[in-house]
N, C-alpha and C positions, 0 to 999 in steps of 0.2 A: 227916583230910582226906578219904579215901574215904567215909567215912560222910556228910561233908556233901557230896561230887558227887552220891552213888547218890540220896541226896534230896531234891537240886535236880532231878536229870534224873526221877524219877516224877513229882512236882511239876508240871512243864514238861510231862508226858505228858499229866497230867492236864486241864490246862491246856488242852492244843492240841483235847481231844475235844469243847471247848466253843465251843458256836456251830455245831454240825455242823446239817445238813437231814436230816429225817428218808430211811433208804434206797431210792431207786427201781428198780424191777426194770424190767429190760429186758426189753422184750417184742415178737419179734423178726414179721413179718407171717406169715398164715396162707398157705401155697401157695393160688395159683387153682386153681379145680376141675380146670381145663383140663392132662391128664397126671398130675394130684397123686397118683395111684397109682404111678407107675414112680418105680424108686430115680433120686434126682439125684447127681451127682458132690459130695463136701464135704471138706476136707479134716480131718485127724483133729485128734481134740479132746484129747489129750493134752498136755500141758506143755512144753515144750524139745524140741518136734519143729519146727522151723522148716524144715530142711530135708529132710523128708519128699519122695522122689523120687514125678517124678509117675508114675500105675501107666500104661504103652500098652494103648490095647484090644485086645480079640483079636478077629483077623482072620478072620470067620465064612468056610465056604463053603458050597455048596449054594444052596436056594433059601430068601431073606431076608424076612418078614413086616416091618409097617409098625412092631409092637409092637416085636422087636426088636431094630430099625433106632435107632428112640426111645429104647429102653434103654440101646443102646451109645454113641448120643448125648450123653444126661442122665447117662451114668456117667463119660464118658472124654469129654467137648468138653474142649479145652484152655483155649478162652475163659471157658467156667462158673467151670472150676478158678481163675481169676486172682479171679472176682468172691467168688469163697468162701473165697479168701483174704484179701478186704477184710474180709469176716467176721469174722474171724479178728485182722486189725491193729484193727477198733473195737473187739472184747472187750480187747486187750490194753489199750488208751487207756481202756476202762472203770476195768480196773485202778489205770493211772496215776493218772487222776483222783478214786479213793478216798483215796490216801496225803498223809500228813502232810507239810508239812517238815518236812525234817532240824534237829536242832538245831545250833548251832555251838559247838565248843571254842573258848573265850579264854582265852588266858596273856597276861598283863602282868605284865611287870619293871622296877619304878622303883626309884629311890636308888642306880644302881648307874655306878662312874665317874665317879663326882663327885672336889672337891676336900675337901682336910685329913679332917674325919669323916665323908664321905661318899665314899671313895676305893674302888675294888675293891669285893667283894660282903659287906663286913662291915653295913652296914644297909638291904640289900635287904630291897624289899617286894615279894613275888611274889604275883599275885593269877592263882588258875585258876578259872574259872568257865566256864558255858553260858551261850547265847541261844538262844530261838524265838520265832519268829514266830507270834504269835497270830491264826487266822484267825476274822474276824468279820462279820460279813454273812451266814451262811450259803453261805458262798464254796466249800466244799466240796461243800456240800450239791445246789448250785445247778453248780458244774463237773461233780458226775456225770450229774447229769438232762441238760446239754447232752449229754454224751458216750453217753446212754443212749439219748437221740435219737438219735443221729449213728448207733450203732448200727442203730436200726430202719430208717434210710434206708438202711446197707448191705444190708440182708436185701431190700428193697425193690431194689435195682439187682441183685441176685441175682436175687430172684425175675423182672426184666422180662428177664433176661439168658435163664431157665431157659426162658421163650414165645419169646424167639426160637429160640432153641437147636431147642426142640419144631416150632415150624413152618415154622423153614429147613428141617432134619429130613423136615417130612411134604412141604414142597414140593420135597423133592431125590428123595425116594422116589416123588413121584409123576413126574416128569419120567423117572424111570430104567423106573417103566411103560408111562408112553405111549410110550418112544423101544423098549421090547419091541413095543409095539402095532405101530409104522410099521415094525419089520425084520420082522415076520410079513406083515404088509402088502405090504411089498416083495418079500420074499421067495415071498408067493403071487402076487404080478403079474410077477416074473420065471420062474416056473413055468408060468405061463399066457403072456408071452410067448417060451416057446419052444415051447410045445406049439401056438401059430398061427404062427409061424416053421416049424414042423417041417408044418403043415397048406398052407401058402402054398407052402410049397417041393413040395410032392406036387403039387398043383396046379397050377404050371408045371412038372413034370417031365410031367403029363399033359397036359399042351398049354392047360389051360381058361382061364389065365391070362398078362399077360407076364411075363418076369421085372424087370420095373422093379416088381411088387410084392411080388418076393421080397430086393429092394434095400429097401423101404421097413418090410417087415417084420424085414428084418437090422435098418435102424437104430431100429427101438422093441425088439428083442431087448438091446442093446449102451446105448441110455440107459436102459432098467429095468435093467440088471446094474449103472450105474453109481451107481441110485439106491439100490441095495438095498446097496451098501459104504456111502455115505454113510451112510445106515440105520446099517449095522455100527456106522462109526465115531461116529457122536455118540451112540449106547447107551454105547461104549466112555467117552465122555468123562461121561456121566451118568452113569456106575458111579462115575468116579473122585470126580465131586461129591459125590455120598453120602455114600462111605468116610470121605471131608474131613471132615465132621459129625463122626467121633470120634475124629479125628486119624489116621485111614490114608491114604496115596496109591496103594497099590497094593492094590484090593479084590481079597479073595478069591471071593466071592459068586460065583457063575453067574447069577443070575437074581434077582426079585422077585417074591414071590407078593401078588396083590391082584388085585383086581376094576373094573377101572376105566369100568363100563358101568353101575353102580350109584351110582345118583341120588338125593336125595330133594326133594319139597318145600321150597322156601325160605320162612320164615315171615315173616311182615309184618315191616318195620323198625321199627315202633313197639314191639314185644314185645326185638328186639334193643338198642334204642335206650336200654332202662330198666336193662343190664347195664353203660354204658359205665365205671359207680363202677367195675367191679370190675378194669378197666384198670390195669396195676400206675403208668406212668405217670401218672394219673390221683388212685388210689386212694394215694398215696405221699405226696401232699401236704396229707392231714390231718397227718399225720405232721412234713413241713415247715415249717406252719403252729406247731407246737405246737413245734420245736426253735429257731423263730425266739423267741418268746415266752420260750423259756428262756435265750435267750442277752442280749433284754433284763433279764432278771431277773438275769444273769451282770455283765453289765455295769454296773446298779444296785448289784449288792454289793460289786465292786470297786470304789467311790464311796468306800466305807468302811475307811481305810487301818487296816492292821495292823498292832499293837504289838507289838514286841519283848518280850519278856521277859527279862530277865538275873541269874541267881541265880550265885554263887563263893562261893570264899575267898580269905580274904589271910592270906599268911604275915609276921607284922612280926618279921623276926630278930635286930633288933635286941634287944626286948621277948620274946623265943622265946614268942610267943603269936598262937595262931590266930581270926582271929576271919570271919563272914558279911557278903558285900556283895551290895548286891541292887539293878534297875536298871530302869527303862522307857524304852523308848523310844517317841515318839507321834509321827509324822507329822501335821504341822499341814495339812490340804487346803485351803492358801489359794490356790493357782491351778488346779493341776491336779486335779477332782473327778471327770473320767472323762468329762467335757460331750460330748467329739465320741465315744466310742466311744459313749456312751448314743445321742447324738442317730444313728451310724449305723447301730447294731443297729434302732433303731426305724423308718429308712429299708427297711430290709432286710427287716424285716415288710410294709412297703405294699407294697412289690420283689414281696412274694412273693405278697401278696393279687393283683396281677394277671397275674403269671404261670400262676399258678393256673387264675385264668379263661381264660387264654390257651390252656394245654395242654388244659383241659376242650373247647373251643371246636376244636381243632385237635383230638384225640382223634374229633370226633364226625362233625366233616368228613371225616377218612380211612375213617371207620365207613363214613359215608354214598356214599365211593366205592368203596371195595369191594362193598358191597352190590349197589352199582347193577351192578358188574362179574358180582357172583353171578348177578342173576335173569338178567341177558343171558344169560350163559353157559347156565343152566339154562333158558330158552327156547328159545335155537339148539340145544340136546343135542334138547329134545322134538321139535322141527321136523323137524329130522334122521333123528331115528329114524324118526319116525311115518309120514313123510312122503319126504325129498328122498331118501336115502340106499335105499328098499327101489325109487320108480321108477326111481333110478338103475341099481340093481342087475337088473333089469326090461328096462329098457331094452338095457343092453349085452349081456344075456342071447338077447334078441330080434335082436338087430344079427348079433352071431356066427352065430346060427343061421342068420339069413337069409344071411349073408355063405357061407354052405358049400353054399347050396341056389340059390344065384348072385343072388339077389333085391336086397342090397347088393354097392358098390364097396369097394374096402380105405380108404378116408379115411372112410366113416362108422364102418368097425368102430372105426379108431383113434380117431375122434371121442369115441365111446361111450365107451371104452376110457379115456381123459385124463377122460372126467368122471367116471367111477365111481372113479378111485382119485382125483382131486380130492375129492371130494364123503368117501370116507371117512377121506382126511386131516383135511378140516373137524372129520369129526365126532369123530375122535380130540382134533384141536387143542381141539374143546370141551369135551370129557371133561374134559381135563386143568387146560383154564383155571377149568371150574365148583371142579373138587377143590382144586383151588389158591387160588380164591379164597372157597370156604370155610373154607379152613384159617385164612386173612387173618382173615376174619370173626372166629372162635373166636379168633383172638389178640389181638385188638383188645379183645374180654368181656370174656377168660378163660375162657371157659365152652364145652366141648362145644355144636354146634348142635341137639343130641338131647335137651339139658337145659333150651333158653329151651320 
């Protein structure tokens, strides 16, 4: 009786291999250019590692480059890590959807408990046998290409995960420079108002002046001190933003090394405009397209019901002789043929034909206001420089002088004074909006602005 299961169930092996689609490889998207050199956080690709703990970053000190800032980002972001574990669940579902069913053991016991010659188990018929499910359609074939899809989209939500990741990153680092820029700032304007604090005060101690203007130079002494903590404190809080990026609350870091007076040309939007494919939201939905089409083909094959197969034996103990029984079963598809999953998977294609268009069209819109946000910024930076920020500097220069040679009143020094450090706030605030909204720009690509 062994020898006839062991060559039902090969049999039935054999069996089930038939009807498969030939194998599709996964092929997961290629990083945007944008960062594609710096290691990204993934989790390991060994087998029965589920619970691999996540690794903490380390807590740099010293003074921190933008590079890596980025590195300890794309290594250790906790958010990455979640999407790299989607990764990680579509390979396994790749898995799933290669395998066979199971076959099924049947025992049946008749004849037994009956009456007069049928009483107790003297003419049992014991029949052990298998079933499987024979799949036909290409239903295997056809389940892993969805799954093999579904995969690419994970890599794809990875990778739109890996740009933000990269340019929250560049826009926390630069906010952590500008906010160095304004406590250098402040801390040179409260340096300078006490060194005309300490000038205004000589000069009513020498009679030249009243002292109602050593009261008004006490109060720009005590509001630049209170502006230069402020200063302190939201550097302090732009540190903590950073650190956030790879999961620290309490940065170690002193400082950030960068350049934030360095500009370049913005390049027409038309040259921008031709990168938007490479958008991972964007660029995601050939991908989409092609997993919708699989899963109407998924849903075409299960149209086509599948037969059982049932191989045993039967013991007649009455007769002590063993004999083969052998079985099909066939699902007749006289109502149920799959009508509404077909007809909704094929909804679900035109669903996505104009979402499609939709995210294309919104993609290009955000492009286009960012951009516009770029050249402002990188106008007002030139303006500034060239121009507002050196007569300012000019002017309050000229103001003081005169003001110690008695030629000005103490309200135009202050005057001067409020617009030179107005004016080089502007020009910091521009710095930082241009950097910032290049960085948008390159996210939006994918691509360095150095590369269109």
């Amino acid at each position: 009786m062994q020898s006839y299961i062991a060559a039902s169930l090969g049999l039935m092996l054999l069996l089930g291999l038939t009807g498969c689609a030939t194998t599709h490889n996964a092929a997961r998207p290629e990083p945007r250019p944008l960062g594609a050199s710096l290691p990204a956080g993934r989790p390991p690709t060994a087998a029965g590692q589920p619970g691999t703990p996540f690794v903490t970053a380390p807590n740099p000190s010293g003074r921190l480059t933008l590079r890596e800032a980025l590195t300890l980002a794309l290594s250790h972001n906790p958010e990455l890590h979640v999407f790299a574990w989607g990764i990680r669940a579509r390979e396994a579902s790749m898995l799933q959807a290669e395998l066979l069913p199971n076959p099924e053991m049947v025992t049946d016991l008749e004849n037994v408990a009956g009456t007069r010659a049928l009483r107790g188990f003297d003419a049992a018929e014991i029949t052990i046998g298998l079933s499987q499910r024979l799949e036909l359609g290409g239903d295997r074939g056809t389940r892993r290409a969805v799954a093999a899809r579904r995969l690419g989209l994970a890599g794809w939500d990875y990778e739109a995960v890996r740009l933000d990741v990269f340019t929250e990153t560049t826009r926390a680092f630069i906010a952590v420079l500008a906010a160095q820029e304004r406590l250098m700032l402040a801390h040179s304007l409260l340096a300078q108002a006490r060194r005309f604090y300490e000038s205004v005060a000589a000069r009513v101690q020498a009679g030249k002046v009243s002292a109602l203007e050593e009261r008004r130079a006490q109060v720009v002494r005590s509001t630049t001190q209170m502006a230069y903590e402020r200063a302190a404190r939201d550097l302090t809080v732009e540190r903590i933003r950073l650190a956030a990026t790879w999961g620290r609350t309490a940065p170690a870091f002193e400082q950030v090394a960068g350049d934030l007076a360095t500009v370049e040309t913005v390049p027409p939007y038309e040259r921008l405009d031709a990168f938007i494919e490479r958008n991972p939201d964007v660029a995601r939905w050939r991908d989409e397209m092609v997993l919708r089409q699989s899963e109407i083909a998924l849903e075409h094959a299960r149209r086509i019901p599948d037969p059982v197969l049932t191989i045993g034996t039967r013991r007649l103990r009455d007769l002590g002789e063993t004999t083969l029984s052998a079985g099909i079963i066939i699902p007749l598809p006289l109502f149920d043929r799959n009508q509404g999953a077909i007809r909704e998977a094929e909804y679900r294609y035109q669903q996505g034909e104009a979402a499609q268009q939709a995210v294309r069209v919104q993609a290009r819109q955000m492009l286009r206001v960012v951009y516009e946000r770029l050249a402002t910024a990188y106008a007002e930076v030139t303006t500034l420089r060239e121009a507002v920020l050196p007569a300012a500097q000019e002017h309050f220069a000229a103001t003081e002088e005169g003001y110690r040679e008695g030629k000005f009143d103490l309200l135009t020094v202050l005057d001067a004074q409020r617009t030179l450090f107005e004016t080089t706030n502007q020009y910091v605030d521009a710095l930082a909006a241009y950097h910032t909204a290049r960085a948008e720009v390159e996210s939006l690509i994918g691509t360095p602005l150095s590369d269109v």
